[in-house]
MDTraj code that builds the backbone (N, CA, C; nanometers):
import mdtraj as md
import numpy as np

residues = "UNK UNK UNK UNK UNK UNK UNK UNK UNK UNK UNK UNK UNK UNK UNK UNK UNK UNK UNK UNK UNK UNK UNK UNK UNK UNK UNK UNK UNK UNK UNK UNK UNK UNK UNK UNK UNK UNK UNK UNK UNK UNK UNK UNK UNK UNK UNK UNK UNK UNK UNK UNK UNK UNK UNK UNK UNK UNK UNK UNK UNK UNK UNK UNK UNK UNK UNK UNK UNK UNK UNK UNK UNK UNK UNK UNK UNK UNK UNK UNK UNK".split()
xyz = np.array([
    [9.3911, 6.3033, 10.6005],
    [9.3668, 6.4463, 10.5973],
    [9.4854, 6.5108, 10.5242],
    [9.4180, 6.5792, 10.4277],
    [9.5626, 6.6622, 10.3260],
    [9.5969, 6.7609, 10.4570],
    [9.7131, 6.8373, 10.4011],
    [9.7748, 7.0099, 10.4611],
    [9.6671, 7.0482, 10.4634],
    [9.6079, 7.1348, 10.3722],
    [9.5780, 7.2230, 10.3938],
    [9.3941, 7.2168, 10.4623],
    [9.3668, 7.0810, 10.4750],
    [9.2573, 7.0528, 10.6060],
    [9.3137, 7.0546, 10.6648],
    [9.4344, 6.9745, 10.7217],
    [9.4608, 7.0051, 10.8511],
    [9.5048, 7.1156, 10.9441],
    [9.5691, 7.2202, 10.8617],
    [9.5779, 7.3478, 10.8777],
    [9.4705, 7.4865, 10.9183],
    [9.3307, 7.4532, 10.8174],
    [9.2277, 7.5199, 10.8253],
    [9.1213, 7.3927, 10.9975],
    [9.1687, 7.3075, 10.9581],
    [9.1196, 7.2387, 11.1162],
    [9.1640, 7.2748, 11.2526],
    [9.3255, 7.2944, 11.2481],
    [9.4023, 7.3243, 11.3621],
    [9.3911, 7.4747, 11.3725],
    [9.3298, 7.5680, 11.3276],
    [9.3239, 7.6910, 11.2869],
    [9.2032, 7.7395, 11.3978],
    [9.1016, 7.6297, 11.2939],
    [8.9230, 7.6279, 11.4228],
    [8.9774, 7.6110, 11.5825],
    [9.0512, 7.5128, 11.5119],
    [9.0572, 7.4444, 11.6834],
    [9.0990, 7.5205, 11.8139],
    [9.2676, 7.5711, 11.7825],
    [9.3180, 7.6480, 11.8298],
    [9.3736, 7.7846, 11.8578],
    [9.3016, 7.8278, 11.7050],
    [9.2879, 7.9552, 11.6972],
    [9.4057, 8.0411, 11.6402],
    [9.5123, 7.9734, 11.6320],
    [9.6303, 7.9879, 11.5543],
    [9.7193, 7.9199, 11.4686],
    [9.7540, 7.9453, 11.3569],
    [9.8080, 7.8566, 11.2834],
    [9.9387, 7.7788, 11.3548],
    [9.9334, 7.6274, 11.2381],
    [10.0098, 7.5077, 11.3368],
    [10.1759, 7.6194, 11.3073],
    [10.1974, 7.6923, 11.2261],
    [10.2996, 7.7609, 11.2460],
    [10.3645, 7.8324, 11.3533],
    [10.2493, 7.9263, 11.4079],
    [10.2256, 8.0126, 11.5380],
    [10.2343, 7.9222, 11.6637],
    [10.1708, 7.8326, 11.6452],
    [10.1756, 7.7155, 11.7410],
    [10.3260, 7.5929, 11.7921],
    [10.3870, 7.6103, 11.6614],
    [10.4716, 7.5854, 11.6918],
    [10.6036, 7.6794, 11.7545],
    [10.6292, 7.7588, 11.7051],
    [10.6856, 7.8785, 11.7475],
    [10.6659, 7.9305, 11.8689],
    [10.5471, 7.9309, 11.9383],
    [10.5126, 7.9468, 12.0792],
    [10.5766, 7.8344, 12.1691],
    [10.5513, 7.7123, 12.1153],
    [10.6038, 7.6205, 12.2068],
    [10.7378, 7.6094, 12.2310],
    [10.8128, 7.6675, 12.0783],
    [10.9614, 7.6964, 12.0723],
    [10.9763, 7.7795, 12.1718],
    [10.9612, 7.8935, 12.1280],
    [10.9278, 7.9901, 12.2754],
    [10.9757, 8.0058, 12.3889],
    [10.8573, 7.9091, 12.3957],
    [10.7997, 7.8906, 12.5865],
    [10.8964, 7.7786, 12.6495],
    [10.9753, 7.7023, 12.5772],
    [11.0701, 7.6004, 12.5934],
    [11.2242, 7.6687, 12.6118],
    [11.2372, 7.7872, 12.5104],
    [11.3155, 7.8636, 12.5602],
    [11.3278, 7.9286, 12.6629],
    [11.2062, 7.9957, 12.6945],
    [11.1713, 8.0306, 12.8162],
    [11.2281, 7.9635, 12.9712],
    [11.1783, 7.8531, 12.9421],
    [11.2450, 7.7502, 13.0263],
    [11.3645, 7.7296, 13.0679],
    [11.4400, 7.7087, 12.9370],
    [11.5905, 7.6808, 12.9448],
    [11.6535, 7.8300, 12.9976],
    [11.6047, 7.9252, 12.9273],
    [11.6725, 8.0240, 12.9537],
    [11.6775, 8.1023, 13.2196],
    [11.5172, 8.0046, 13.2070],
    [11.5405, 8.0284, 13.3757],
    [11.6126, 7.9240, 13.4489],
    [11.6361, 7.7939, 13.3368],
    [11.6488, 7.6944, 13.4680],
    [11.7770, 7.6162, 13.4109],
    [11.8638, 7.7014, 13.2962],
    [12.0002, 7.6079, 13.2961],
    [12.0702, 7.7150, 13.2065],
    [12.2057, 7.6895, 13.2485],
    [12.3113, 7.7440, 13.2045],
    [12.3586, 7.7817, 13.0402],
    [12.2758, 7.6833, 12.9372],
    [12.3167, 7.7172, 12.8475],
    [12.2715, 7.8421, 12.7381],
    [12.3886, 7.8455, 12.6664],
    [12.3765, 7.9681, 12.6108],
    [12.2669, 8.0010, 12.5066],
    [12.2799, 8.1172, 12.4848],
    [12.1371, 8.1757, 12.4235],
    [12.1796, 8.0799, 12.2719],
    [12.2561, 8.0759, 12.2141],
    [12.2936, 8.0143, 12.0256],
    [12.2796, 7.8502, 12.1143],
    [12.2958, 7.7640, 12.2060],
    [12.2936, 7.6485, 12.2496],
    [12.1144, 7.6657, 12.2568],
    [12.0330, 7.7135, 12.3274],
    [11.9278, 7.7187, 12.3439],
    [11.8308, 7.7380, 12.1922],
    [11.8636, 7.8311, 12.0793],
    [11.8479, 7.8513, 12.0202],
    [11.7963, 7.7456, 11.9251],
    [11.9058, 7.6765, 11.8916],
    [11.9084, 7.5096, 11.8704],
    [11.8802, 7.4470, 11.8584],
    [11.8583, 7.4096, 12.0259],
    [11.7907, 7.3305, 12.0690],
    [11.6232, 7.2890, 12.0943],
    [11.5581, 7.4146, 12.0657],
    [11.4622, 7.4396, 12.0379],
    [11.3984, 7.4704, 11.8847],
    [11.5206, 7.4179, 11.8144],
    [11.4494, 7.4116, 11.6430],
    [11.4604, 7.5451, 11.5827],
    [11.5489, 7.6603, 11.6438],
    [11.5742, 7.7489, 11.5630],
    [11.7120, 7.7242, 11.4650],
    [11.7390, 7.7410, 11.3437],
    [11.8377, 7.6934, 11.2821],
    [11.9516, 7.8691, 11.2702],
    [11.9014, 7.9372, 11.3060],
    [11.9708, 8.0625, 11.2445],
    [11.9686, 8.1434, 11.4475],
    [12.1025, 8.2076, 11.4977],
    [12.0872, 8.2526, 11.6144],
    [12.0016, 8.3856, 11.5955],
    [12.0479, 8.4800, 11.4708],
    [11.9902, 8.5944, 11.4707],
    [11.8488, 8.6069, 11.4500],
    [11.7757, 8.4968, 11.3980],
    [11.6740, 8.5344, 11.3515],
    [11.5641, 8.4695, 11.4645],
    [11.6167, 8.3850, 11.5914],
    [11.6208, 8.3453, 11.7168],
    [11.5887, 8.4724, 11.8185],
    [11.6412, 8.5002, 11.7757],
    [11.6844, 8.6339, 11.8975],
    [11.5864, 8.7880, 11.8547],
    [11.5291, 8.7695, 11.7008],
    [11.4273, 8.8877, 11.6555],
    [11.2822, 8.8458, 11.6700],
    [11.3146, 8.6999, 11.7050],
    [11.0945, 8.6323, 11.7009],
    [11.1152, 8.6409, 11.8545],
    [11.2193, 8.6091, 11.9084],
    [11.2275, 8.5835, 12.0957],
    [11.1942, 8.7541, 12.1414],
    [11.2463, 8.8449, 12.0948],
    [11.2236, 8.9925, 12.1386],
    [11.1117, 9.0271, 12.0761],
    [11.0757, 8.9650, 11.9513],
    [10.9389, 9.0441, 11.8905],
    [10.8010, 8.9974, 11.9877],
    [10.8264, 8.8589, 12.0172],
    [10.7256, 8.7574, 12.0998],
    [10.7056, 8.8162, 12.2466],
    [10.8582, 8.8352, 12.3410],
    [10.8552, 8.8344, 12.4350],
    [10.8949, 8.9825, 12.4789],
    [10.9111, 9.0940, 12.3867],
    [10.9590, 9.1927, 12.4224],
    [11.0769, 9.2274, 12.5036],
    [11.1511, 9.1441, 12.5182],
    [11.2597, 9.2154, 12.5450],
    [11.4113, 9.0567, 12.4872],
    [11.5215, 9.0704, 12.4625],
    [11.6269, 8.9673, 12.4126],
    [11.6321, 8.8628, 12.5065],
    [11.6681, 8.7418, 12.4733],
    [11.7076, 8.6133, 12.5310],
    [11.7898, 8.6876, 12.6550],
    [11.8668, 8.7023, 12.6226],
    [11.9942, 8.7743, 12.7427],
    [11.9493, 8.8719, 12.8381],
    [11.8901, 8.9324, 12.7995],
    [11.7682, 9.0628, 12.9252],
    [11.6635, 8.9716, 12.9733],
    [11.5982, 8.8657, 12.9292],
    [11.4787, 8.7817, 12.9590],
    [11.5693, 8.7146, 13.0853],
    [11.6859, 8.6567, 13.0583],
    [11.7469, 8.5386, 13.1584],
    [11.7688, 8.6270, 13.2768],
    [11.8242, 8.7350, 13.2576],
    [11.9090, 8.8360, 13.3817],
    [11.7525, 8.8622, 13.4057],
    [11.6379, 8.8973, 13.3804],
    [11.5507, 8.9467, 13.4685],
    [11.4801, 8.8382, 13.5203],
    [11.4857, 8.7320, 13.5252],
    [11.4299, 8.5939, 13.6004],
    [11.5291, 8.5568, 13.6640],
    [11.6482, 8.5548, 13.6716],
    [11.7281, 8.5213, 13.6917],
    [11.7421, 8.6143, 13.8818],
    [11.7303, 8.7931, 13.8584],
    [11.7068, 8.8845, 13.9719],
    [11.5672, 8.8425, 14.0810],
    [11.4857, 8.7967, 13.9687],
    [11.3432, 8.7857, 14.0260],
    [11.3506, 8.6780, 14.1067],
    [11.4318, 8.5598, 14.0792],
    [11.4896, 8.4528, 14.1426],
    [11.5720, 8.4544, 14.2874],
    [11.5880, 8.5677, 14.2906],
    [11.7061, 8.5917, 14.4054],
    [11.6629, 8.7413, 14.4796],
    [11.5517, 8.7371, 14.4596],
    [11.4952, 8.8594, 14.5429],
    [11.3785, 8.8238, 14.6808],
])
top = md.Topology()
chain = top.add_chain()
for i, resn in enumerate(residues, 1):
    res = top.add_residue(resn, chain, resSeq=i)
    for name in ("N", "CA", "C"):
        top.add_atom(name, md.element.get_by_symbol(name[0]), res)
traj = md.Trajectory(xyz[None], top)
């Protein structure tokens, strides 16, 4: 299967491009790290396949509405309430 079948396939399938798809999972992995371990937002960043912190921190607030650092402190309260 070339790109660009597999792209217009994964598209049918899931309804979002394998781009979007990946980026979500980046995400949602951040997500993770950011409730359940200590490291920092540029360590997390990273580690999840973002190569640039700033541009980390504008798809994480555009996605999730609010910054890595406000996301952790409010799970973080919700955790201890």
């Amino acid at each position: 299967m070339n790109r660009s079948a597999f792209c217009s396939w994964f598209k049918r399938c899931k309804g979002m491009t394998f781009s979007q798809f990946v980026t979500q999972y980046r995400l949602n992995t951040a997500c993770d790290l950011l409730e359940h371990s200590q490291k920092s937002v540029s360590e997390i960043c990273y580690l999840v396949g973002f190569s640039d912190v700033p541009h980390f921190v504008r798809v994480f607030a555009k996605e999730k509405g609010v910054s890595p650092g406000r996301y952790r402190k409010a799970h973080l309260m919700k955790d201890h309430v």
